[in-house]
NUMITOR-413259 format. One record per residue: x, y, z of N, C-alpha, C in turn. Coordinates in steps of 0.02 Angstrom, whole numbers, padded with zeros to 5 digits, always signed. Layout:
XYZXYZXYZ
...
END
This chain:
+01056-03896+08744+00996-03919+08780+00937-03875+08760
+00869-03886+08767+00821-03877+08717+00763-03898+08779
+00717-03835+08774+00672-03855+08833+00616-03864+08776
+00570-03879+08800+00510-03877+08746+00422-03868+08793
+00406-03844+08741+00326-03832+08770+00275-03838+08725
+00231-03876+08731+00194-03893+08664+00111-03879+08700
+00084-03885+08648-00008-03871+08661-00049-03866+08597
-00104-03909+08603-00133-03900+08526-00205-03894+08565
-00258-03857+08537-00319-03837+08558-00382-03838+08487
-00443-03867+08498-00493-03861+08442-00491-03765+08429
-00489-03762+08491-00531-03693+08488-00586-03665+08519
-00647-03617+08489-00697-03607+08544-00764-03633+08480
-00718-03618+08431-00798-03633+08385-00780-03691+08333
-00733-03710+08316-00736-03795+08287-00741-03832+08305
-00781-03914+08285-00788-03954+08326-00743-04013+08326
-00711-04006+08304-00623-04067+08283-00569-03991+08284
-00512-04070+08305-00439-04006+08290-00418-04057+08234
-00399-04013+08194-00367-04041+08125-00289-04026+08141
-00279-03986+08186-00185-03971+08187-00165-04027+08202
-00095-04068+08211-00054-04100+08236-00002-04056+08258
+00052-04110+08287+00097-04076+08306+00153-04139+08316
+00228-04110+08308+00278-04169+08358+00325-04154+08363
+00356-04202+08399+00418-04139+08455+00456-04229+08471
+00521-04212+08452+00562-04290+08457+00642-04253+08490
+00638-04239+08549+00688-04186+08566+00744-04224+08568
+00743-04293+08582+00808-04343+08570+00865-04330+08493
+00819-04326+08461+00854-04295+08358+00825-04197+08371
+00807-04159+08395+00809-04123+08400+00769-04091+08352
+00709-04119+08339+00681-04123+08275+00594-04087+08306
+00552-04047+08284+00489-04010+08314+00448-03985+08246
+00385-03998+08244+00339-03990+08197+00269-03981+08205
+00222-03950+08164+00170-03919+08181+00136-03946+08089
+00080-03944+08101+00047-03954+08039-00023-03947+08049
-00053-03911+07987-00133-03898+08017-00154-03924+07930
-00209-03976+07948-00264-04002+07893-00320-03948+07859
-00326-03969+07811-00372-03952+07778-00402-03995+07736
-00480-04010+07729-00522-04040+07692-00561-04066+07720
-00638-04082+07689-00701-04107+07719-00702-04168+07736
-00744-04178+07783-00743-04250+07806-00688-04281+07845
-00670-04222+07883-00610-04243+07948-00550-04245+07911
-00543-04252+07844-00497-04262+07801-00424-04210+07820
-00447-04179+07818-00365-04116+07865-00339-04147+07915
-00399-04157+07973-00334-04211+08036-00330-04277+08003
-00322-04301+07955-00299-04378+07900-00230-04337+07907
-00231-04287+07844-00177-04260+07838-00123-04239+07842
-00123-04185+07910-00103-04182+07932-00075-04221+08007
-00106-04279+08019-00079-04340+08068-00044-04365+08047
-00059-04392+07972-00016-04410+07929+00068-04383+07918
+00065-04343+07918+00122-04275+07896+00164-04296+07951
+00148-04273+08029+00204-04290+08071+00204-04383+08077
+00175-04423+08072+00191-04496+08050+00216-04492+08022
+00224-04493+07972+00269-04485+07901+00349-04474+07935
+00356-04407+07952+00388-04376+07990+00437-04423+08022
+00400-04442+08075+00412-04466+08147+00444-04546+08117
+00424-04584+08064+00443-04621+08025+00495-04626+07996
+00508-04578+07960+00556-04561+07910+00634-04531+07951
+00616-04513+08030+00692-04494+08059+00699-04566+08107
+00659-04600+08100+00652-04677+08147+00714-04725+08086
+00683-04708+08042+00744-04764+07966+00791-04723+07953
+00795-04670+07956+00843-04605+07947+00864-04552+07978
+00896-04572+08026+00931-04539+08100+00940-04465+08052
+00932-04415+08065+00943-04358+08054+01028-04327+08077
+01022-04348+08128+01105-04342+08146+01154-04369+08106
+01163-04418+08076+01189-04454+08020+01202-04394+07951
+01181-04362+07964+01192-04312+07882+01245-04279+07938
+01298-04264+07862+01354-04217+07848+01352-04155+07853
+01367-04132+07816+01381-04061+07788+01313-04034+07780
+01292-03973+07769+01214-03917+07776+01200-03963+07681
+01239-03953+07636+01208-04002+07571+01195-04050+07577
+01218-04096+07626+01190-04170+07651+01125-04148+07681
+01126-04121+07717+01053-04101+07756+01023-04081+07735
+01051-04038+07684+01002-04001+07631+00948-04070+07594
+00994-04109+07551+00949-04178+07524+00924-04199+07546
+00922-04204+07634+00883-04266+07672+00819-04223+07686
+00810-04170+07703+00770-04147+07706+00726-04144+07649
+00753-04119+07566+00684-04121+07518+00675-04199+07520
+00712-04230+07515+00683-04313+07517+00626-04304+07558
+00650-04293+07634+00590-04296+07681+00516-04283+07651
+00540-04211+07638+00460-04181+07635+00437-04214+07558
+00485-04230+07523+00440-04276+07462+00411-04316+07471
+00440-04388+07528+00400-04440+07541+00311-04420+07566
+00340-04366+07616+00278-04357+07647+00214-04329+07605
+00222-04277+07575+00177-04232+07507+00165-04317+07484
+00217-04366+07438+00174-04425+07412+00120-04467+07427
+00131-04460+07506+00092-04522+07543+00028-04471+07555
+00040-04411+07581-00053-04349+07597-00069-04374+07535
-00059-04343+07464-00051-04342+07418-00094-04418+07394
-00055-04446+07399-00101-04522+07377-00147-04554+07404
-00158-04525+07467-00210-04557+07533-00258-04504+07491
-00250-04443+07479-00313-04403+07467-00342-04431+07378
-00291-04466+07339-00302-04465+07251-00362-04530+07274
-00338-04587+07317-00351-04635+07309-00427-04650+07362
-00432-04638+07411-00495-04618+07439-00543-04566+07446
-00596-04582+07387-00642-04522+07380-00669-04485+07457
-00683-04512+07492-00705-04455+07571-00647-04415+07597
-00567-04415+07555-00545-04396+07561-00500-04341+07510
-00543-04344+07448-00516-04322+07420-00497-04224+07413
-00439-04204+07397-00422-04124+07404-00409-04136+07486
-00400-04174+07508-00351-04130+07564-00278-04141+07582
-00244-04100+07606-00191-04061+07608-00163-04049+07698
-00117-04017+07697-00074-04015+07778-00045-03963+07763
-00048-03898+07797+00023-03832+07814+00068-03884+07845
+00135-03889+07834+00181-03912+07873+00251-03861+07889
+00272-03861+07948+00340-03827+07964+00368-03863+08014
+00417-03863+08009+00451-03913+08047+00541-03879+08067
+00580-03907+08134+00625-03862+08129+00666-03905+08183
+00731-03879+08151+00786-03962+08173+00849-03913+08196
+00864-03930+08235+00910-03887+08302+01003-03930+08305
+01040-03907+08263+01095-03959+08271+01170-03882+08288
+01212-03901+08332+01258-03859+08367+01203-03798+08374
+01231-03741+08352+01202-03674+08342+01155-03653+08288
+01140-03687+08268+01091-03686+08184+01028-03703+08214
+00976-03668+08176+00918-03695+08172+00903-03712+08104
+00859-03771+08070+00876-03768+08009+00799-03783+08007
+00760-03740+07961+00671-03726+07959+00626-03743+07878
+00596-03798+07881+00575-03804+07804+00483-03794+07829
+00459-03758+07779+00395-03756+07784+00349-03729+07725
+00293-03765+07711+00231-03759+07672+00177-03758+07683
+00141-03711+07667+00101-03655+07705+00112-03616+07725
+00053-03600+07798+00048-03537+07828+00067-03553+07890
+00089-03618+07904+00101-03632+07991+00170-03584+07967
+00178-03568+08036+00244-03498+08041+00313-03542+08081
+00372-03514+08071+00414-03522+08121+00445-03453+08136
+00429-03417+08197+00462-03369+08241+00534-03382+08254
+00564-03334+08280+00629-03336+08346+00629-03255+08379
+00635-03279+08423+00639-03230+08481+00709-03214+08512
+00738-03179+08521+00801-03144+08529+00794-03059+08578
+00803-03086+08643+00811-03006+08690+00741-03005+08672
+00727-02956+08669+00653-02932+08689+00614-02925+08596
+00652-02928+08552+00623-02949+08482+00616-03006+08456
+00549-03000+08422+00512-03074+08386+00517-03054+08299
+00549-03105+08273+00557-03097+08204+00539-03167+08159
+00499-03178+08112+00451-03220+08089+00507-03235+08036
+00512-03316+08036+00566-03341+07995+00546-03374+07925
+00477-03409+07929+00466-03414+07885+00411-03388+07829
+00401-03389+07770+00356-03326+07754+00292-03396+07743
+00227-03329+07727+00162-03380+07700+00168-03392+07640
+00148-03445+07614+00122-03468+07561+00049-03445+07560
+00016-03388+07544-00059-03376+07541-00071-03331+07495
-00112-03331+07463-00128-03297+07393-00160-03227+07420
-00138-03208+07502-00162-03111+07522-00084-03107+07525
-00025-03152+07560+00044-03129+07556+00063-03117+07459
+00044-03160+07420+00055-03144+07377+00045-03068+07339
-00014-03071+07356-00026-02982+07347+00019-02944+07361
+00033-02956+07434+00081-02916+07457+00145-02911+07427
+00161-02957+07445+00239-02970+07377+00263-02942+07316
+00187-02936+07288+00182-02894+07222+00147-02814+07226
+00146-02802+07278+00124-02716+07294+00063-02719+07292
+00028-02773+07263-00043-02733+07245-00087-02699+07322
-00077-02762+07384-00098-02734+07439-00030-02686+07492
-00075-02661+07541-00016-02660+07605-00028-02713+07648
+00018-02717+07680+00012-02781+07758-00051-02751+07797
-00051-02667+07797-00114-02669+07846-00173-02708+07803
-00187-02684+07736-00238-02701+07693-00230-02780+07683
-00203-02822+07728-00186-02892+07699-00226-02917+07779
-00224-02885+07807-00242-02907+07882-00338-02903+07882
-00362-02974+07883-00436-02965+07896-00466-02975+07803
-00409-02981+07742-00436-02995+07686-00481-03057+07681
-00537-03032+07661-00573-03088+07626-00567-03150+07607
-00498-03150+07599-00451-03223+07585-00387-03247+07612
-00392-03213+07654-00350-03203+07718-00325-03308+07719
-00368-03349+07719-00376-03410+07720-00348-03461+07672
-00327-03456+07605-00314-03455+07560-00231-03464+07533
-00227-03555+07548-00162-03544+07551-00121-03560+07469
-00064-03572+07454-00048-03559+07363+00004-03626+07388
+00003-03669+07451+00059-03710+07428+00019-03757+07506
+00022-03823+07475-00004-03882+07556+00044-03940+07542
+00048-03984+07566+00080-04036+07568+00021-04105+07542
+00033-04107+07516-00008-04172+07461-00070-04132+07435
-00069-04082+07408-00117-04035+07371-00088-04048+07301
-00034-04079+07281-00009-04092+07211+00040-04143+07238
+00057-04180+07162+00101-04230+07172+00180-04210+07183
+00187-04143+07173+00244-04128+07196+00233-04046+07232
+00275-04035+07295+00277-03984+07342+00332-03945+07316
+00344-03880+07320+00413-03844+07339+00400-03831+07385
+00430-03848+07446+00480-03818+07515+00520-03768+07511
+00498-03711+07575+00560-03663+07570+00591-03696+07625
+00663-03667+07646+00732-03702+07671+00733-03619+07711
+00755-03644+07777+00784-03588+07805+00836-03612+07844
+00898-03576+07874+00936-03588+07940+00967-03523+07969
+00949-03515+08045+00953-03463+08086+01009-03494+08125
+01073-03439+08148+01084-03444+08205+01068-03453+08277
+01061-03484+08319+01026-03473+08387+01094-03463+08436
+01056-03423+08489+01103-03420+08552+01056-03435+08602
+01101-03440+08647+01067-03483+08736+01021-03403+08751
+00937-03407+08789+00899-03371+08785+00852-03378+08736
+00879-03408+08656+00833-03371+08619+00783-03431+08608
+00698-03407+08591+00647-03427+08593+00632-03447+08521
+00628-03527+08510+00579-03515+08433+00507-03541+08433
+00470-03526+08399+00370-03540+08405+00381-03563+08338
+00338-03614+08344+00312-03652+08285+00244-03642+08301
+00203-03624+08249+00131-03600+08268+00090-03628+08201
+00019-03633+08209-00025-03644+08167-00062-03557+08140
-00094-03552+08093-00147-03513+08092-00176-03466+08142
-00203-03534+08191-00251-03499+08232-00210-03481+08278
-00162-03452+08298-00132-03423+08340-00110-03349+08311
-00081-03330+08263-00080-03264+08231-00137-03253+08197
-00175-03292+08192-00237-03253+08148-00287-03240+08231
-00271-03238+08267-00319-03207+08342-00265-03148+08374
-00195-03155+08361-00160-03107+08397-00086-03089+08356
-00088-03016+08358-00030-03002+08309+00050-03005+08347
+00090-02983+08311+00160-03010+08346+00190-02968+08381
+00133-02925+08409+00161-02882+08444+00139-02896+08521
+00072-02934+08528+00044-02967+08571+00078-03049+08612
+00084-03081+08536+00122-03136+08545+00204-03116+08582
+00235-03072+08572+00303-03055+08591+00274-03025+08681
+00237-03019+08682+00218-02961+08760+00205-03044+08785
+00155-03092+08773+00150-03142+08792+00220-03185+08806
+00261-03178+08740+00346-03218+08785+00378-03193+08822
+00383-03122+08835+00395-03079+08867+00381-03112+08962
+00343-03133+08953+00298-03133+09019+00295-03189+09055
+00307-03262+09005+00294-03334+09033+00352-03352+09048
+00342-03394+09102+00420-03418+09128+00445-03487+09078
+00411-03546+09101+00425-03616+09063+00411-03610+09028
+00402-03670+08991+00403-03655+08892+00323-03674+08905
+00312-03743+08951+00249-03781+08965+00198-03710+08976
+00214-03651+09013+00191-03583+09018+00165-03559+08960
+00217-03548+08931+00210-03516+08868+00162-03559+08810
+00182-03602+08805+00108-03624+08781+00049-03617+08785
+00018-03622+08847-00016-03616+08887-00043-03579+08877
-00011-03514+08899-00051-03440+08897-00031-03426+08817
-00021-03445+08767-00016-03433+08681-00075-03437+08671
-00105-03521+08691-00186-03547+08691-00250-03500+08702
-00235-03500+08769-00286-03477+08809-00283-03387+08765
-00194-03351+08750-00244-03300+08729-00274-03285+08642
-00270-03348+08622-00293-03361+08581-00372-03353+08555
-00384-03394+08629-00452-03432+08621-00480-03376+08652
-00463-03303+08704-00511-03265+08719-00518-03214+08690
-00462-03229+08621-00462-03170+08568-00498-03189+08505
-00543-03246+08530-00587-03266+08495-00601-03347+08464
-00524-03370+08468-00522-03441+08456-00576-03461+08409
-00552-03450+08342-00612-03458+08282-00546-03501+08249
-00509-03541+08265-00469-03583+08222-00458-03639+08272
-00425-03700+08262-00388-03746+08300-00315-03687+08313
-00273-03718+08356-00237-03666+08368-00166-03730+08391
-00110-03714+08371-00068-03759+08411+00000-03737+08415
+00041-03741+08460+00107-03714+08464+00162-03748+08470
+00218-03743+08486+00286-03778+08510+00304-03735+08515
+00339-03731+08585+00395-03681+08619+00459-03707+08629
+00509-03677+08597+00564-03675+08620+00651-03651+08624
+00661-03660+08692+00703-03618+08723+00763-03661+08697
+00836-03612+08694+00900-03617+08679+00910-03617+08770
+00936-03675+08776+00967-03692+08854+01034-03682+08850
+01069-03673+08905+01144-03676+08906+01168-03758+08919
+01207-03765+08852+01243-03839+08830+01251-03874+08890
+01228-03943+08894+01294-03971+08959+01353-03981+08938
+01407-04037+08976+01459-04041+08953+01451-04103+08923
+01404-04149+08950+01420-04205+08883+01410-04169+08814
+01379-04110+08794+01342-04090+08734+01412-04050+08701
+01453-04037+08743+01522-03991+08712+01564-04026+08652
END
């Protein structure tokens, strides 16, 4: 069982939210995606992305896959269809052309969490009183990092801090990274956009789960301390909690 808490916010200084978000707790399935491009073109995009999405487990029950290599395929399928369709909505309509979607997305089956994502939207988990960031950025300041040239402090507040090296229909073909975590009953995972770690670091964000009771909570106050830590992004989250199984679920 799987509680969930969701919240998506413009912010304090943009005037559209380009994030999406979706949460299909029936397939056990939760996603976050933030747009990019002029002319509203990012929320195209990324709306697009969880449609796509929300589509693609509607003709293709997710539960239906086998083995983690079965799931493994259904998943790059997934995210291929979707990269084609951003991807061709942006080749083929000039007011839309160059834009793109961060997507992460994260699918909950027995004890597994299983996490694909491109970009900078993040997936967390939370465990006892530690927060550990599951998936990495795609951004050309992590890249630095990767390669020594910066430190993480010197990566924090870069000039290009913004600047991501991988979107979903930014080319006709994506690489996806693939993750899968263990979960136990207690533990917390965040699916987040941008504007939620780029206003508060994870040491803030962890004092914040620390503190909220419901997940609907925890959202909540993610937002809000988002937005009084300056809220200079759209900002959006998904919370959620590892419940203890019922017995139909045994």
């Amino acid at each position: 069982m799987i509680e969930v808490g969701q919240k998506s916010d413009k912010g304090r200084l943009r005037q559209n939210n380009e994030d999406s978000l979706i949460t299909i707790p029936e397939q056990n399935v939760f996603g976050v995606a933030d747009g990019v491009g002029g002319n509203n073109a990012g929320e195209v995009a990324s709306s697009t992305a969880v449609r796509d999405l929300a589509q693609y487990l509607e003709n293709h029950p997710i539960s239906d896959c086998g083995d983690d290599n079965e799931l493994g395929a259904y998943l790059k399928e997934c995210v291929a269809r979707i990269n084609s369709d951003v991807f061709l909505l942006g080749r083929n309509d000039t007011r839309k052309k160059g834009m793109a979607t961060t997507f992460v997305m994260c699918y909950i089956r027995d004890l597994t969490a299983y996490v694909v994502n491109v970009g900078d939207s993040r997936a967390y988990i939370r465990r006892g009183s530690e927060l550990f960031q599951i998936t990495e950025d795609h951004t050309y300041v992590n890249s630095l990092v990767k390669l020594g040239v910066i430190s993480r402090d010197e990566a924090k507040g870069h000039t290009k801090g913004n600047v991501i090296t991988r979107a979903m229909g930014a080319e006709a073909d994506v690489e996806a990274d693939f993750y899968n975590t263990g979960v136990e009953e207690g533990d917390i995972i965040l699916l987040c956009t941008d504007g939620l770690y780029g206003e508060l670091d994870d040491e803030k964000i962890n004092a914040i789960m620390d503190s909220a009771g419901s997940m609907d909570e925890l959202a909540d106050s993610l937002i809000d301390a988002a937005n009084e830590a300056g809220g200079k992004d759209n900002v959006t989250v998904v919370c959620l909690k590892i419940k203890e199984r019922r017995q139909d679920e045994q």
